[in-house]
C-alpha positions in Angstrom: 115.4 123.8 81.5 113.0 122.7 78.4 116.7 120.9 76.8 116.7 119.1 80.2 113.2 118.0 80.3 113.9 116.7 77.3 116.4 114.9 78.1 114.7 113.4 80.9 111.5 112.3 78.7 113.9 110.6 76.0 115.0 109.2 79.5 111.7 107.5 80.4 110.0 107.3 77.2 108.0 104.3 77.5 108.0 100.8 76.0 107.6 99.3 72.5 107.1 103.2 71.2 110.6 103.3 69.2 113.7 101.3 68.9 116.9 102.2 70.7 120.6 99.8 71.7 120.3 97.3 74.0 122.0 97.8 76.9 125.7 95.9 78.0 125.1 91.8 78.7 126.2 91.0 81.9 126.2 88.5 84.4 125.0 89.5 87.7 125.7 87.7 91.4 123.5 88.4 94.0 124.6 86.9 98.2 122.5 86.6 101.0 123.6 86.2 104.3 121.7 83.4 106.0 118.8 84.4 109.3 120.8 87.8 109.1 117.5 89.7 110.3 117.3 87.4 113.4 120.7 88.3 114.3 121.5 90.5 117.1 122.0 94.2 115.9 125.8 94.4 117.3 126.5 91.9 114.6 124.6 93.7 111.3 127.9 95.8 110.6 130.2 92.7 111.1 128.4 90.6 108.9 127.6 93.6 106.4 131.5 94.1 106.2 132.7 90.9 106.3 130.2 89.5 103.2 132.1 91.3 100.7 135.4 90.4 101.6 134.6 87.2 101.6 133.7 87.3 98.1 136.5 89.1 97.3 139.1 86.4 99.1 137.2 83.2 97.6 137.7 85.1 93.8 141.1 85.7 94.6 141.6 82.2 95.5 139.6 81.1 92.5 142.3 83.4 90.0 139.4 85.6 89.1 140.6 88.7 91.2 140.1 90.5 87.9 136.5 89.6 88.3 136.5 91.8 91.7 138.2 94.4 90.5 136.3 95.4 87.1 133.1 94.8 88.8 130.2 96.7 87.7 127.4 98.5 89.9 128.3 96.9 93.3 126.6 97.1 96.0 125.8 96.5 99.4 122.5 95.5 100.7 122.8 95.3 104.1 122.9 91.4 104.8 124.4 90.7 101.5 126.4 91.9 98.1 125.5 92.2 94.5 127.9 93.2 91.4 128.1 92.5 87.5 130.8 91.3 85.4 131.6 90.3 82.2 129.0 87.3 81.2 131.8 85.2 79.3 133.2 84.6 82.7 130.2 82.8 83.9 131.0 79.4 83.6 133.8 79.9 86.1 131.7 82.3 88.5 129.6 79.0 88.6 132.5 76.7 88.9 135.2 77.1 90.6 134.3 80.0 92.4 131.1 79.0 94.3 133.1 76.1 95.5 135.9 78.5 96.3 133.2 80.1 98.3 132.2 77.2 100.6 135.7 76.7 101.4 136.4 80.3 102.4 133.2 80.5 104.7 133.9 77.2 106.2 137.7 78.6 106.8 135.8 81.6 108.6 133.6 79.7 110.7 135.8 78.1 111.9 138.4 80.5 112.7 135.5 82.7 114.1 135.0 80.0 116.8 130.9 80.7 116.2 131.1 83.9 117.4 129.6 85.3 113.7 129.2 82.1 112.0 128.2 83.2 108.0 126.2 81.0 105.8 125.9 82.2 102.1 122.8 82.3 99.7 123.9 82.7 95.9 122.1 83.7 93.0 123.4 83.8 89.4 121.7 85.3 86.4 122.8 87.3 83.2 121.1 90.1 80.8 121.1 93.6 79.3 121.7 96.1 82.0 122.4 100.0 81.8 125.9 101.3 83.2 125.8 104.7 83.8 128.2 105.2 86.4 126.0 106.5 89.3 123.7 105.4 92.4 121.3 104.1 89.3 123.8 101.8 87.3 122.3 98.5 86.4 118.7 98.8 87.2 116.8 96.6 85.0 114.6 93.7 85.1 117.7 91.0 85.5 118.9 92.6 88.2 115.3 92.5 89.9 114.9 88.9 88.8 118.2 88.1 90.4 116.9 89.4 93.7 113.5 88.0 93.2 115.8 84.2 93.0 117.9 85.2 96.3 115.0 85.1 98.2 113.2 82.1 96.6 111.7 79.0 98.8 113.7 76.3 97.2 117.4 77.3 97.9 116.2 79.1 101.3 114.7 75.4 102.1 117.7 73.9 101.0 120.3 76.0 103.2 118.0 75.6 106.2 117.9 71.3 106.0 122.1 71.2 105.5 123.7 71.1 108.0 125.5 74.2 109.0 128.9 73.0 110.0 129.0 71.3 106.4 127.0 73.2 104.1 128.1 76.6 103.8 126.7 78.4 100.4 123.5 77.0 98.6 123.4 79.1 94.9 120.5 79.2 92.8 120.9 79.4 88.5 118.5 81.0 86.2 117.5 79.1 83.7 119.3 81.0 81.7 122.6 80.8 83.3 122.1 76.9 83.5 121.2 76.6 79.6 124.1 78.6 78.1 126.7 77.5 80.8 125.9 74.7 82.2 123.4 72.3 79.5 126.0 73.4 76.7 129.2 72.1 78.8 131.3 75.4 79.3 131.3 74.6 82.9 133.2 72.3 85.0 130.1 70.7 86.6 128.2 67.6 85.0 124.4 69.1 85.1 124.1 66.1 87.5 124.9 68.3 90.1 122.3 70.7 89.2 118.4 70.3 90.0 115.4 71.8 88.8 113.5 73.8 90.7 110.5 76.2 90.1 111.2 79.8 92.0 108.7 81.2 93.5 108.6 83.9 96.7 106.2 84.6 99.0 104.3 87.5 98.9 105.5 88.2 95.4 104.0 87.4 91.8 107.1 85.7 90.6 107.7 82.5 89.2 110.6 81.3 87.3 112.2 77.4 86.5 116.0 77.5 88.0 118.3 75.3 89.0 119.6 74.4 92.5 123.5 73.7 92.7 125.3 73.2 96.6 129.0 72.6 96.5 128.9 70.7 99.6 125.4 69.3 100.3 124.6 67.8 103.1 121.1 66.8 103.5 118.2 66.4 100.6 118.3 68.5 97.3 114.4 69.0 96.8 113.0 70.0 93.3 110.2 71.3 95.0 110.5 73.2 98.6 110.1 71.1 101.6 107.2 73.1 102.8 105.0 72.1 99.8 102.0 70.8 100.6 101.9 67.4 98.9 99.4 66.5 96.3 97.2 63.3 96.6 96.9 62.1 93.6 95.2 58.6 92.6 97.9 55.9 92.1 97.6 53.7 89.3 96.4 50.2 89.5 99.0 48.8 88.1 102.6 50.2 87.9 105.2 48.6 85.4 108.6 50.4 86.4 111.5 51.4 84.1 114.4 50.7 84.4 118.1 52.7 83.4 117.8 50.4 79.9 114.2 51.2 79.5 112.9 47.5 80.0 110.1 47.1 81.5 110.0 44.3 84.4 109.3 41.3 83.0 107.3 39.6 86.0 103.2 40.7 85.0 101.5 43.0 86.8 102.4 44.5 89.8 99.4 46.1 91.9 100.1 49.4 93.8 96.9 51.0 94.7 98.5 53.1 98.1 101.5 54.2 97.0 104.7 53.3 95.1 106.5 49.5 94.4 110.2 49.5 92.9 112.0 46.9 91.7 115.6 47.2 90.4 117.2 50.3 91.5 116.0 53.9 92.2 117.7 56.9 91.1 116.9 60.0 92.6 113.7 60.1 94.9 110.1 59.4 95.2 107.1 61.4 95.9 104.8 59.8 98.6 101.6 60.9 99.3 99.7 60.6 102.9 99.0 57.0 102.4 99.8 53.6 104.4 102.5 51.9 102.2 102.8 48.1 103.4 102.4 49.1 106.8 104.5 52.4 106.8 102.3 55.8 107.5 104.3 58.3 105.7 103.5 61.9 106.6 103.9 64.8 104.5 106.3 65.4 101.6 109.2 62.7 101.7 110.9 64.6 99.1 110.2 66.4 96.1 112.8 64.8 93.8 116.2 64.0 95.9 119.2 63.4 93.8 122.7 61.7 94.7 123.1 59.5 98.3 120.1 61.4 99.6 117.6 58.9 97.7 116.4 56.0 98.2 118.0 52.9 96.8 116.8 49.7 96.5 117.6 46.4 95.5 115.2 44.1 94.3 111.5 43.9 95.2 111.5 45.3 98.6 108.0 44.1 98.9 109.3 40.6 98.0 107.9 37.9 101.7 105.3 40.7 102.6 102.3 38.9 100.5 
């Protein structure tokens, strides 16, 4: 008995009191299954079942079977699946296989003829975590963080504006996972496709920069949740855009005092506040920052005749 307690307070001895081996790296991926809580409770074993073979089907399809089959700690959590695998394989988790992924679900969906549609939330993240071979294998803080992005309000606003017969599977990245996979180019995805958000979950003290990345978008991709309350802040007097060679416009001052003038082309989005902008009463948030054919693009002055 006293050899097993201690054993046990070796176990749990606490934090920065003596040094000991950092546990395995691993990369971790976390699925969500979409509203899965407001479904009716015939279908909570279907989906429950059916989430992990779909995983298992898009990473055979992806050639990363192996991926499924040395998986460490899975496990089911009721309306979704989480495992880890080895971390070097994470620029390919993130591309092809999330893309693998939307194709498989939209297979299903259709062939289910909306009978259990499924609509996928992804998270990605990598770090130390223990393997010990039991019910408690990789506990850790990664693992919790992984969770804590899952349920974050930028990808669950995301998957809820796309449209659901286009948009399948919305993943968030840590900002780790986007830094030493995607920023460093071991990925097959220009960062392009990736935007920044900054996690955060309701009810819950957590906080994190990540990065949004949908294989098939098909609405807005926000850097900051569409349910934001926007933030009036005072315009300048005088705005002097830049353009994508850094020259400023060379006709003089251009006033602005209610909202926002652009001249040349816009990439990406603007933020509008609550104001009347020649004529226009935009309410709310028209988008935190929109990337891709979701922003607005215009030529010219489009205040150009409205003096």
């Amino acid at each position: 008995m006293r050899e097993s307690n201690s054993e046990l307070s070796q176990r749990i001895a606490g934090p920065y009191t003596r040094s000991r081996p950092l546990p395995p790296y691993r990369g971790i991926l976390a699925v969500d299954a979409k509203d899965f809580t407001g479904r009716p409770a015939i279908e909570h074993e279907a989906v429950s079942r059916a989430v992990p073979e779909l995983l298992k089907t898009a990473l055979t399809r992806a050639d990363l079977r192996d991926l499924w089959d040395d998986r460490k700690f899975p496990a089911s959590t009721g309306d979704g699946y989480v495992f880890g695998f080895d971390p070097t394989r994470l620029p390919f988790v993130i591309h092809p296989l999330l893309f693998t992924l939307q194709d498989v679900l939209t297979d299903f969906n259709v062939l289910s003829h909306g009978a259990v549609p499924i609509r996928l939330r992804a998270s990605l993240h990598v770090g130390p975590l223990p393997e010990t071979g039991d019910e408690f294998s990789g506990n850790g803080t990664a693992r919790n963080d992984t969770h804590r992005l899952l349920d974050s309000r930028p990808v669950k606003a995301v998957l809820a504006s796309h449209k659901e017969n286009i948009t399948q599977v919305a993943a968030i990245l840590s900002d780790r996972c986007y830094e030493d996979a995607v920023a460093s180019g071991y990925t097959g995805r220009h960062p392009d496709h990736f935007v920044e958000v900054a996690a955060t979950v309701d009810g819950k003290s957590f906080s994190q920069r990540a990065w949004i990345y949908v294989p098939q978008p098909s609405g807005p991709l926000y850097e900051e949740s569409s349910e934001a309350e926007v933030t009036q802040e005072p315009v300048p007097e005088a705005v002097r855009p830049i353009g994508r060679d850094n020259t400023q416009t060379p006709h003089g001052r251009i006033s602005a005092p209610n909202g926002n003038i652009n001249t040349g082309t816009v990439h990406g989005g603007q933020s509008v506040g609550n104001h009347h902008v020649a004529g226009d009463h935009v309410e709310g948030n028209k988008a935190g920052r929109v990337r891709g054919f979701q922003g607005d693009q215009v030529r010219g002055n489009k205040y150009q005749g409205r003096q």
